[in-house]
DRENDO-1510 file (C-alpha; in Angstrom, 1 decimal, always signed):
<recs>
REC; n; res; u; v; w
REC; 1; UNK; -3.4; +5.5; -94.8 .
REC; 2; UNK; -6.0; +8.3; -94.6 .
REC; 3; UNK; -8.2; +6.7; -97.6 .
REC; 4; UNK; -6.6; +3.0; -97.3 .
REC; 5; UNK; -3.7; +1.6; -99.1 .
REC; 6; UNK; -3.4; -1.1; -101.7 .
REC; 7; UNK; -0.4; -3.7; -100.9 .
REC; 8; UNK; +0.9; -5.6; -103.8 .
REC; 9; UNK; +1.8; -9.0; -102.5 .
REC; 10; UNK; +3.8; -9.6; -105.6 .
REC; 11; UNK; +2.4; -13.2; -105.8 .
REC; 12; UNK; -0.8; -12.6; -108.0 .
REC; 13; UNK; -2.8; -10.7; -104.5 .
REC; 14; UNK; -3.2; -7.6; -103.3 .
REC; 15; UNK; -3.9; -6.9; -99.7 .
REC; 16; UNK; -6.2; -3.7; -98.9 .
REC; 17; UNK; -5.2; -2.2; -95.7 .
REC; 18; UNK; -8.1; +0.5; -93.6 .
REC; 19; UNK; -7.0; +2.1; -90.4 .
REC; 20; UNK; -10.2; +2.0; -88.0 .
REC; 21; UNK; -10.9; +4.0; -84.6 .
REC; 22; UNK; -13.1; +1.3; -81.9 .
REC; 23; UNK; -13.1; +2.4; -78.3 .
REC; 24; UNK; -10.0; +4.8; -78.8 .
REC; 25; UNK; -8.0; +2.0; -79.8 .
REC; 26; UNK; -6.9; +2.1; -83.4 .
REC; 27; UNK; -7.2; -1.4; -85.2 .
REC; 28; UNK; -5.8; -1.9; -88.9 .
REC; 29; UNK; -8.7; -3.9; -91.3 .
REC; 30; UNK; -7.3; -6.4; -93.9 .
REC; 31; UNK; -8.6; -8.2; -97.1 .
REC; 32; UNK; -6.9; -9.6; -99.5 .
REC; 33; UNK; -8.2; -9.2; -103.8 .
REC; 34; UNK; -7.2; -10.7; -106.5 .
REC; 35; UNK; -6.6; -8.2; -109.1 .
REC; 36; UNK; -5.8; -4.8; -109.3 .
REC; 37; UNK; -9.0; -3.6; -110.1 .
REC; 38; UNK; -10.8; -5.6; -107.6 .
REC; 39; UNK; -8.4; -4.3; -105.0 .
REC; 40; UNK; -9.6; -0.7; -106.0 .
REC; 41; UNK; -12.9; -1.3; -105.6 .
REC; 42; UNK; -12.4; -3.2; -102.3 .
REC; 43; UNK; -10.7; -0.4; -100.9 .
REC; 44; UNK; -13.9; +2.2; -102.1 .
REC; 45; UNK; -16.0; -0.2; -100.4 .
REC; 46; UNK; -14.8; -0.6; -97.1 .
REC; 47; UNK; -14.0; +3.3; -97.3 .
REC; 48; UNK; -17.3; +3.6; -97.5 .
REC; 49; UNK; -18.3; +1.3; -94.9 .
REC; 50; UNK; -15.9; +3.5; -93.0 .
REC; 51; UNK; -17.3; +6.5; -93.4 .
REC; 52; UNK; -20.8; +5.4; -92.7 .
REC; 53; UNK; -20.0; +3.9; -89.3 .
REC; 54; UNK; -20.6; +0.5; -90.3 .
REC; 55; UNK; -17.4; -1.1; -91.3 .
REC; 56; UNK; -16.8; -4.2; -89.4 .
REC; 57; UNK; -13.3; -5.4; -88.0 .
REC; 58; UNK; -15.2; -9.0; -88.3 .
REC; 59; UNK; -17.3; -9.0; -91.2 .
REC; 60; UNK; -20.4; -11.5; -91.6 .
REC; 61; UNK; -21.5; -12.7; -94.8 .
REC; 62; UNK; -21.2; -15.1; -96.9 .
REC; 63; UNK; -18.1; -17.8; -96.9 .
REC; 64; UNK; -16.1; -16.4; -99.6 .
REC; 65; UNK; -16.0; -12.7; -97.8 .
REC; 66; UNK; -14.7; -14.4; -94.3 .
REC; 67; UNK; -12.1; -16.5; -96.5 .
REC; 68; UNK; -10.6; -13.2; -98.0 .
REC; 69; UNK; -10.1; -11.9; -94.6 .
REC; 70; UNK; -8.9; -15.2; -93.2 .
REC; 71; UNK; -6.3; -15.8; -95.9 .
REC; 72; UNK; -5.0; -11.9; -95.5 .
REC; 73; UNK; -4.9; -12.1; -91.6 .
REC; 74; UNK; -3.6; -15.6; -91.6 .
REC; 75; UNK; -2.8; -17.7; -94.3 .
REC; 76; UNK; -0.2; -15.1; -96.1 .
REC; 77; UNK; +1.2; -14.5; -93.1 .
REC; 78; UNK; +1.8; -18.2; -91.3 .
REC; 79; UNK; +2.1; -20.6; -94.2 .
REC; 80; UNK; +4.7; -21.3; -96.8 .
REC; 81; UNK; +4.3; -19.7; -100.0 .
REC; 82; UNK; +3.7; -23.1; -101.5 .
REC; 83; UNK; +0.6; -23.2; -99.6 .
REC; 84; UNK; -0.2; -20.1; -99.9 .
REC; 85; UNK; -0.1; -20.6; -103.1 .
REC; 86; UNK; -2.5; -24.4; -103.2 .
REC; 87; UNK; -4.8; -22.0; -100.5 .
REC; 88; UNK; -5.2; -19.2; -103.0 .
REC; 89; UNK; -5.8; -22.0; -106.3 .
REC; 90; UNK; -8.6; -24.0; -103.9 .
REC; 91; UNK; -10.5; -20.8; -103.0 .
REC; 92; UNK; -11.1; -19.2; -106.2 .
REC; 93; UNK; -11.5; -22.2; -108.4 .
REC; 94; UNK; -13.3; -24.7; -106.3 .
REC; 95; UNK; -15.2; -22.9; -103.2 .
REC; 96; UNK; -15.8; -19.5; -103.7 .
REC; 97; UNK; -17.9; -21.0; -106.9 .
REC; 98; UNK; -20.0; -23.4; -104.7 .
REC; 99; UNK; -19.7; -23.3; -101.3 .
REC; 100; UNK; -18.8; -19.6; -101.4 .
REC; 101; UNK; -22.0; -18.6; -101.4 .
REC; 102; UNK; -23.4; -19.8; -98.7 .
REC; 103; UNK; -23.7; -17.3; -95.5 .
REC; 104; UNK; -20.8; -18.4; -92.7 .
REC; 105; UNK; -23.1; -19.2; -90.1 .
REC; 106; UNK; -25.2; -21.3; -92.3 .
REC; 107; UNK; -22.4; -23.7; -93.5 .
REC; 108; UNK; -23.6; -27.3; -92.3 .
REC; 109; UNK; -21.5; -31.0; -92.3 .
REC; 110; UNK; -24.3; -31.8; -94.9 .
REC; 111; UNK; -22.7; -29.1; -97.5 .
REC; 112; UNK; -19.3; -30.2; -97.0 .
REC; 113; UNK; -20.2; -33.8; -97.2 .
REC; 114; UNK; -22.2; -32.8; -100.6 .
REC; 115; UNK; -19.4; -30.3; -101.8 .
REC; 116; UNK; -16.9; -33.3; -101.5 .
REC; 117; UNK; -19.3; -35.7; -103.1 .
REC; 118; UNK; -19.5; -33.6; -106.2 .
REC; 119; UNK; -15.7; -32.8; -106.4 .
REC; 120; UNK; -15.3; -36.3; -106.3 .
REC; 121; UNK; -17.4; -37.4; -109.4 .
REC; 122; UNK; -15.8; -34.4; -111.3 .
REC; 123; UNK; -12.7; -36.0; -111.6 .
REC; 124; UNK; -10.8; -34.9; -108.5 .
REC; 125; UNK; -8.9; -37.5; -106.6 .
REC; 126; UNK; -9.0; -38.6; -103.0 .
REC; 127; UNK; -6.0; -36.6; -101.8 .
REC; 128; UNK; -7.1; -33.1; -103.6 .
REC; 129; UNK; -10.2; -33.7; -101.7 .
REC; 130; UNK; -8.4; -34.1; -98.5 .
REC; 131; UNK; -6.4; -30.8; -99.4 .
REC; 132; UNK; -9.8; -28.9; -99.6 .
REC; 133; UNK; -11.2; -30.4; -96.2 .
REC; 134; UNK; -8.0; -29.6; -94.4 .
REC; 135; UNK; -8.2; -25.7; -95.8 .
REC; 136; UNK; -11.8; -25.7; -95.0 .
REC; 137; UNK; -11.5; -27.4; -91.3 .
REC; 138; UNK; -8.8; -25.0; -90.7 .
REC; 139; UNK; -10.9; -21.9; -91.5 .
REC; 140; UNK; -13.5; -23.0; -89.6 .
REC; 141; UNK; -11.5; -23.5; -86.7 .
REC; 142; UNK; -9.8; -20.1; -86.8 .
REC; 143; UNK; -13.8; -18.5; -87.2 .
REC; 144; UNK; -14.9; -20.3; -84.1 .
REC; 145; UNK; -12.2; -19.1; -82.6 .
REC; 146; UNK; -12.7; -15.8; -83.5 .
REC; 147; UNK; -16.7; -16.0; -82.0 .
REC; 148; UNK; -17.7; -16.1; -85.8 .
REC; 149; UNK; -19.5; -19.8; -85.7 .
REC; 150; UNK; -20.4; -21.7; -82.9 .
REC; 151; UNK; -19.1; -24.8; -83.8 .
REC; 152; UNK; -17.1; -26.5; -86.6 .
REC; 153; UNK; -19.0; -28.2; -89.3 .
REC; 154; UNK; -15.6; -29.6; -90.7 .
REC; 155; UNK; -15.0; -32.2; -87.3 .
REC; 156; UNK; -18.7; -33.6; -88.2 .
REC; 157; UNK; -17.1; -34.2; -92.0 .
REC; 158; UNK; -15.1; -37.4; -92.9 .
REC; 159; UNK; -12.7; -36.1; -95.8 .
REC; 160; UNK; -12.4; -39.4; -98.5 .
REC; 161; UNK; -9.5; -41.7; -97.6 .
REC; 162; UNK; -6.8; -41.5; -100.1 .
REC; 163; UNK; -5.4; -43.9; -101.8 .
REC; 164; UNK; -1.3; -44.8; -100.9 .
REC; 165; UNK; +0.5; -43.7; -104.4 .
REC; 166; UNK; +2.4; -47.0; -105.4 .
REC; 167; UNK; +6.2; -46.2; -105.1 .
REC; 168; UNK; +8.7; -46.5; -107.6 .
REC; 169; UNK; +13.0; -46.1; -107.0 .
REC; 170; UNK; +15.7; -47.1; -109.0 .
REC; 171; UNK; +17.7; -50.7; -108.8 .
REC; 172; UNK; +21.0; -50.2; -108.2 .
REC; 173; UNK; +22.3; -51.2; -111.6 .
REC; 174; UNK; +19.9; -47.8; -112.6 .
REC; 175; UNK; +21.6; -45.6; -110.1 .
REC; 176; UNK; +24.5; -46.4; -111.8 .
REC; 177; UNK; +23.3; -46.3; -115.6 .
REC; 178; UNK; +21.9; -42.7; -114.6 .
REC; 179; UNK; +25.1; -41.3; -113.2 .
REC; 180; UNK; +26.8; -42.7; -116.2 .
REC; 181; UNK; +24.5; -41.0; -118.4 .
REC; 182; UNK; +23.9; -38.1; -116.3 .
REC; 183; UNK; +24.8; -34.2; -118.1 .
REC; 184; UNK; +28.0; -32.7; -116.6 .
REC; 185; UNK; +25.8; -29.8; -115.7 .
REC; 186; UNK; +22.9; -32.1; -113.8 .
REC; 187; UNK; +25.6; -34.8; -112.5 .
REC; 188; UNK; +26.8; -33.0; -109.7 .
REC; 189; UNK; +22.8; -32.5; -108.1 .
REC; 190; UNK; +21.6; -36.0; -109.1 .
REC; 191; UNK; +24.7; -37.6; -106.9 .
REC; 192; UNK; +23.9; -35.8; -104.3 .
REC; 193; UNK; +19.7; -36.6; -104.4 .
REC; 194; UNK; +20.6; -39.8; -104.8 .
REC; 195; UNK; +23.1; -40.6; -102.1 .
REC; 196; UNK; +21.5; -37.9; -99.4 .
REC; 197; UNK; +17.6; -38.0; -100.0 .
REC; 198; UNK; +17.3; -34.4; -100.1 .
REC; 199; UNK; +14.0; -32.5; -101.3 .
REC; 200; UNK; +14.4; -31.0; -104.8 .
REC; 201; UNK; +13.7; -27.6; -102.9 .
REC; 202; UNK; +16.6; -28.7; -100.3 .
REC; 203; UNK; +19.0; -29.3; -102.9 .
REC; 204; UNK; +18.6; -26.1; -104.5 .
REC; 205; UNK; +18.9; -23.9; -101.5 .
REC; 206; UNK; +22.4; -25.4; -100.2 .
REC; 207; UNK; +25.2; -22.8; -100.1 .
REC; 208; UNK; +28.7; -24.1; -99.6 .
REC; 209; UNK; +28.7; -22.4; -96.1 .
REC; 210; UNK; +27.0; -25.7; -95.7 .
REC; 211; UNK; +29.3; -28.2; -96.4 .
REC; 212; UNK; +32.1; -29.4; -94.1 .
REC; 213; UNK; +34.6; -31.8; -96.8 .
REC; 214; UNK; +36.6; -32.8; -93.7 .
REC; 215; UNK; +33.8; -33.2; -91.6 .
REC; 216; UNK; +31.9; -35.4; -94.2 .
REC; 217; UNK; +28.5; -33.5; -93.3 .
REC; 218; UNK; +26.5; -31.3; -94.6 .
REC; 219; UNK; +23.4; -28.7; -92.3 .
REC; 220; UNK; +20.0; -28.8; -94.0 .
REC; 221; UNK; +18.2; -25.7; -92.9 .
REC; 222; UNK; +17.1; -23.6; -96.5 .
REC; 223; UNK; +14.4; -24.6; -99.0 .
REC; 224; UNK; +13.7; -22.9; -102.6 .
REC; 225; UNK; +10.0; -22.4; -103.0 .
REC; 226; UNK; +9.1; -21.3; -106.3 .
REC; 227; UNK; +6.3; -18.5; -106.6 .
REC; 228; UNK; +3.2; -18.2; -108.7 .
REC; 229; UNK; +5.0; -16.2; -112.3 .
REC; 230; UNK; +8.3; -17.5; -112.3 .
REC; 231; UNK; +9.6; -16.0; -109.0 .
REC; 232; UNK; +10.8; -17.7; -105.7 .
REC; 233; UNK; +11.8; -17.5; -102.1 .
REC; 234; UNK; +14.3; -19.0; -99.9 .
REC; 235; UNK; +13.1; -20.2; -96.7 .
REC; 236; UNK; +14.0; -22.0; -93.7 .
REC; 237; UNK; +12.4; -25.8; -93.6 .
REC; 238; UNK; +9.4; -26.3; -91.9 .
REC; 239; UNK; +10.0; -28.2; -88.7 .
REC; 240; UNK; +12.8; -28.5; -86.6 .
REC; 241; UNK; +13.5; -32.1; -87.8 .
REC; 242; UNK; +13.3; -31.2; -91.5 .
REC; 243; UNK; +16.4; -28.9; -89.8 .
REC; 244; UNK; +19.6; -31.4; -90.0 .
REC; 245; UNK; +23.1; -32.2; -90.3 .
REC; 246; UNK; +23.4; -35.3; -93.1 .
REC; 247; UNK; +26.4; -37.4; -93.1 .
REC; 248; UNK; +28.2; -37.5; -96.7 .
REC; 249; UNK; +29.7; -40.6; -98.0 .
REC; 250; UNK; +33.8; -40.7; -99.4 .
REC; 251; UNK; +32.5; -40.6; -102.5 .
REC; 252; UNK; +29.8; -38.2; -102.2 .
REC; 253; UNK; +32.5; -35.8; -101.2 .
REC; 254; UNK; +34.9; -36.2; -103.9 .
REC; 255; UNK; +32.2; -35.3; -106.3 .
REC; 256; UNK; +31.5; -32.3; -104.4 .
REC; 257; UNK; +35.5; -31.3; -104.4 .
REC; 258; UNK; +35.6; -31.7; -107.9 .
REC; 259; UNK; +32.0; -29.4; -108.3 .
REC; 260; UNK; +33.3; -27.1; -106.3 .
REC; 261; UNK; +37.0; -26.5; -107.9 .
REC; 262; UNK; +34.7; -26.3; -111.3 .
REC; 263; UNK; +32.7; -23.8; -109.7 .
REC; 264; UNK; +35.4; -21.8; -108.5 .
REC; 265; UNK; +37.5; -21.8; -112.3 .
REC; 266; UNK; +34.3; -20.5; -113.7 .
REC; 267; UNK; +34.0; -17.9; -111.4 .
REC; 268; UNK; +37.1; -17.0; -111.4 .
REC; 269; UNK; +36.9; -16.8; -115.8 .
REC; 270; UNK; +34.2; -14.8; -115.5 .
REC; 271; UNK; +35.3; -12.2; -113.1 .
REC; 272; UNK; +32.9; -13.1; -110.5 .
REC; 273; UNK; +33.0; -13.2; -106.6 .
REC; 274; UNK; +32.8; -17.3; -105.3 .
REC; 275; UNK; +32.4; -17.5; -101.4 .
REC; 276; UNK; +30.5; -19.5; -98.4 .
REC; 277; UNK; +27.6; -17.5; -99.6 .
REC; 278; UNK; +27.5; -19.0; -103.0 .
REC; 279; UNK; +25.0; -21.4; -103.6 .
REC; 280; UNK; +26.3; -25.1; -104.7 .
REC; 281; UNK; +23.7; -25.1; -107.8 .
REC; 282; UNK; +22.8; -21.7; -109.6 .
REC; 283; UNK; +23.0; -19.2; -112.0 .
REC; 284; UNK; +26.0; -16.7; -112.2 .
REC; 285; UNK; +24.1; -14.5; -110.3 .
REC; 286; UNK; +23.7; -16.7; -107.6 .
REC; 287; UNK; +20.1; -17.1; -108.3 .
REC; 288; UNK; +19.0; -20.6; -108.0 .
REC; 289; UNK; +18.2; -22.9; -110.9 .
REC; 290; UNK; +14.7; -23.5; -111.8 .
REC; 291; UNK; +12.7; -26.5; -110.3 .
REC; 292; UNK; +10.9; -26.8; -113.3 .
REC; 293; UNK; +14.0; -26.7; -115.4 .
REC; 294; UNK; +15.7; -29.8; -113.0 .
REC; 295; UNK; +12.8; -32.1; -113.3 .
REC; 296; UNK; +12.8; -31.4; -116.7 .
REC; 297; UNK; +16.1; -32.2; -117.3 .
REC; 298; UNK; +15.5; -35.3; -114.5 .
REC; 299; UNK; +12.1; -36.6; -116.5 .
REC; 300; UNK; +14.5; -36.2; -120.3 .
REC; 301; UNK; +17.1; -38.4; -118.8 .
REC; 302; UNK; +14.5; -41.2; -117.9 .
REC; 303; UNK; +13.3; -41.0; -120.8 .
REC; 304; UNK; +16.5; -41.3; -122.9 .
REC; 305; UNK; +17.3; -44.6; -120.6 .
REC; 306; UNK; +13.6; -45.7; -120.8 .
REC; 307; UNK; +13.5; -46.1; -117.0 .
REC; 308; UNK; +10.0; -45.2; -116.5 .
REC; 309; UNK; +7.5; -43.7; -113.8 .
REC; 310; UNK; +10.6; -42.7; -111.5 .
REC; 311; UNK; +10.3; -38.8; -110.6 .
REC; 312; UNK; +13.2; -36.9; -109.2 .
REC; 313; UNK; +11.5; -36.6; -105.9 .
REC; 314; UNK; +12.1; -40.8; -106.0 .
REC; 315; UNK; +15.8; -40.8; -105.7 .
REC; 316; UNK; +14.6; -39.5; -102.2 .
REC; 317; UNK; +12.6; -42.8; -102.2 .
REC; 318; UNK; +15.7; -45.1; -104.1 .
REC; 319; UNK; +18.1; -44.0; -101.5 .
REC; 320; UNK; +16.1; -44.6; -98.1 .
REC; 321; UNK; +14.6; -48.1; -99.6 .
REC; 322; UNK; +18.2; -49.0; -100.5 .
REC; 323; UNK; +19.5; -48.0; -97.1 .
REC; 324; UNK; +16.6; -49.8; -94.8 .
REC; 325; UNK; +17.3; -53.2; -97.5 .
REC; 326; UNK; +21.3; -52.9; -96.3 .
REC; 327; UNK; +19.9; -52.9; -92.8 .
REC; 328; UNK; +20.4; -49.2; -91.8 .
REC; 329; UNK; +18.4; -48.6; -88.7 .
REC; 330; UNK; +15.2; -46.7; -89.3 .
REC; 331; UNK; +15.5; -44.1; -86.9 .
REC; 332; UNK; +18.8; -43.2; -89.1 .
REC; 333; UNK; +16.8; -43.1; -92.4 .
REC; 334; UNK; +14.5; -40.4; -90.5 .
REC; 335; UNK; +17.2; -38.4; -89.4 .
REC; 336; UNK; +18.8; -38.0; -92.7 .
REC; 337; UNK; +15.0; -37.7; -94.8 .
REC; 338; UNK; +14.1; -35.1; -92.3 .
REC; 339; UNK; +10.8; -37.3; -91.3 .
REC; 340; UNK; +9.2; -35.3; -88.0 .
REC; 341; UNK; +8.5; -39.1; -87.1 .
REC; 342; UNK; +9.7; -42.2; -87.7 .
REC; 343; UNK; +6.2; -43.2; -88.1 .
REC; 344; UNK; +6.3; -41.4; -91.1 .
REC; 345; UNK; +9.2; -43.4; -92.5 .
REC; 346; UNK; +8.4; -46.5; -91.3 .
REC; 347; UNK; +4.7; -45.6; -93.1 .
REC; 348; UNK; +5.9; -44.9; -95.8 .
REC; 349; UNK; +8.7; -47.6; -96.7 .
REC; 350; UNK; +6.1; -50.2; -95.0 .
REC; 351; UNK; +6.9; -51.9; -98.2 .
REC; 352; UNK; +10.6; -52.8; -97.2 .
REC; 353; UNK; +9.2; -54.7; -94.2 .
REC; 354; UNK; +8.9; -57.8; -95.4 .
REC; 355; UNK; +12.2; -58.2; -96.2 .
REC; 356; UNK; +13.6; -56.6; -93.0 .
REC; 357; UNK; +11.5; -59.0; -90.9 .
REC; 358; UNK; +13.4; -62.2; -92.8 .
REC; 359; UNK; +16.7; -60.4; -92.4 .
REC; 360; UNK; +16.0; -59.8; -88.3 .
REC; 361; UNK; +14.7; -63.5; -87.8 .
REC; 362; UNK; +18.1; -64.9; -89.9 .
REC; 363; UNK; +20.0; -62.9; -87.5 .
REC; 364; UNK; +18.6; -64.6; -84.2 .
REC; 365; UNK; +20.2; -67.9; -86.2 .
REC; 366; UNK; +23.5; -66.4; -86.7 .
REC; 367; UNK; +23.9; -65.2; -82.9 .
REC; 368; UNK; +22.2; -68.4; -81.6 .
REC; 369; UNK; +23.9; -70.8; -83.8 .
REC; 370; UNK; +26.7; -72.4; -81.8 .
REC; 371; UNK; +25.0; -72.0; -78.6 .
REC; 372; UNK; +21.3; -73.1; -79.1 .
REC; 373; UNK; +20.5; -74.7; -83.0 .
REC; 374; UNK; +23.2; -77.2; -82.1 .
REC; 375; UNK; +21.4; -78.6; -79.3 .
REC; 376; UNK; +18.0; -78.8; -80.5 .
REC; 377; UNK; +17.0; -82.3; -80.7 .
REC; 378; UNK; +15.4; -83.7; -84.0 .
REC; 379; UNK; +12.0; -83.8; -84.6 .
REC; 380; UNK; +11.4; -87.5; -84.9 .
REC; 381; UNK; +13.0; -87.7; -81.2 .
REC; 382; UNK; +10.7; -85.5; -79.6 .
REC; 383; UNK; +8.4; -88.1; -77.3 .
REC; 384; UNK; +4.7; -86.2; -76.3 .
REC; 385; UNK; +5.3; -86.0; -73.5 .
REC; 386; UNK; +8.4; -82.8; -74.3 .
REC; 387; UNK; +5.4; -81.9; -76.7 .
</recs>
């Protein structure tokens, strides 16, 4: 690494890698380009700066120079490619264009208040909005941290409230027209998201080493993340609750025999190797099928039934609506969604409330009944002075 290296991060960056001497302690300087060509000159320059004495393990400047070195050092490295990914989008469309330019130390509350004004009236919602002051606050932690800013401008910022997307799920007489109508190659995965609440990426990323038939369970602990160009990445879910062991119903295991002894007859035809390893939904080479191929195949099923404005991520929302209506406790719902909370689920099925709160008060009725409604005297005998 005599004159610096070039990394290819495979995922549309580049990170430029300098060795560097401080104290007799050798450090390693990272930035991250975006091209090929600007990775070459990047590495020049900071050779340069190298040779001159002056290259700087913590470079000043303007915004957009400390955000290439804070997305090398940290983002790449800590966050899921998906965000990685969002990061990598919001910086070099949005901020390096604007609030890029201005010097680090110079960032005020009154530019992000202003930068999120004007992102506003161009046609960006709410929660995009949000997504930009959470990147930004978080930078600006990790600089003040790093004795680059005395303070972050980002806590003296309200980011715009966003609005609560209206929910849409499937009746029950849908579930069943969909699974009626359902491909022989898609019906297998659309049972499943709709009787487990799995995430699309969840699905994908199962392996039969994950299934237990006789058990009637299944362990939740893999997501597909697709990649910027086609490419993708299994990884473990975020949190430890998104980590879980989901109960499967009779049924849901007799299609998953039956996928399963299909599987294996293919396999088996083509001269392939089927075992724990294999996943339950993918190509012959074990690869997993494409996200964008399933909600396309989701979205051409809707539209062939004319059920409209339900996603594939909303048989997550059909089946934990239709279990908190059939009076499933909550905290069960969370458990099998994966929710880090049940704030979260209660949140964000607030809408099923209603009905639970008439179902919980008819219940005090039907355990009180005998004992208490049979004794309560009729209105038109109550004298004021029991009033």
């Amino acid at each position: 690494m005599a004159r610096g290296s070039i990394e290819d991060r495979g995922n549309g960056s580049f990170r430029v890698h300098v060795s560097l001497t401080e104290n007799g302690i050798r450090k390693q300087i990272t930035r991250t380009a975006h091209s090929p060509e600007q990775a070459e000159k990047l590495r020049t320059k900071l050779m340069h700066q190298k040779d001159e004495g002056i290259l700087e393990q913590q470079p000043k400047g303007t915004l957009s120079e400390y955000l290439s070195r804070w997305f090398g050092e940290y983002v790449e490295s800590n966050l899921s490619p998906s965000t990685v990914k969002g990061y990598q989008y919001i910086i070099d469309t949005h901020i390096s264009k604007t609030l890029g330019k201005l010097t680090l130390k110079n960032v005020r509350p009154e530019n992000l208040q202003s930068y999120y004004a004007d992102k506003l009236k161009a046609g960006l919602s709410a929660t995009s909005v949000r997504h930009h002051h959470t990147l930004l606050h978080t930078a600006f932690k990790h600089a003040v941290q790093w004795g680059l800013m005395p303070r972050n401008p980002a806590d003296a910022v309200k980011a715009p409230r966003s609005r609560k997307p209206e929910m849409h799920t499937l009746s029950e007489s849908e579930v069943e027209t969909v699974l009626q109508h359902a491909t022989v190659q898609y019906y297998p995965l659309f049972y499943l998201g709709l009787f487990t609440g799995l995430r699309q990426g969840e699905l994908l990323a199962l392996r039969w080493s994950d299934i237990d038939l006789l058990g009637a369970e299944m362990s939740v602990s893999r997501s597909v993340v697709p990649l910027k160009g086609g490419g993708y990445v299994i990884k473990d879910t975020k949190t430890a609750k998104s980590r879980r062991t989901v109960a499967l119903s009779p049924s849901t295991c007799q299609v998953l025999r039956e996928h399963m002894e299909k599987q294996m007859s293919n396999y088996s035809r083509l001269g392939l190797t089927f075992d724990n390893n294999t996943l339950l939904f993918c190509h012959t080479d074990n690869s997993p099928l494409k996200a964008n191929s399933v909600s396309g195949a989701w979205r051409t099923l809707m539209k062939r039934l004319a059920i409209k404005n339900i996603r594939f991520h909303d048989m997550r929302h059909t089946m934990a609506t239709t279990m908190l209506r059939a009076g499933v406790h909550p905290k069960i719902v969370q458990e099998r969604l994966g929710h880090s909370s049940i704030v979260i689920t209660l949140d964000t099925y607030s809408h099923v409330a209603p009905g639970l709160q008439h179902a919980a008060a008819n219940k005090l009725d039907d355990i009180y009944n005998k004992t208490v409604t049979n004794s309560l005297p009729s209105l038109n005998k109550l004298t004021k002075t029991s009033l």
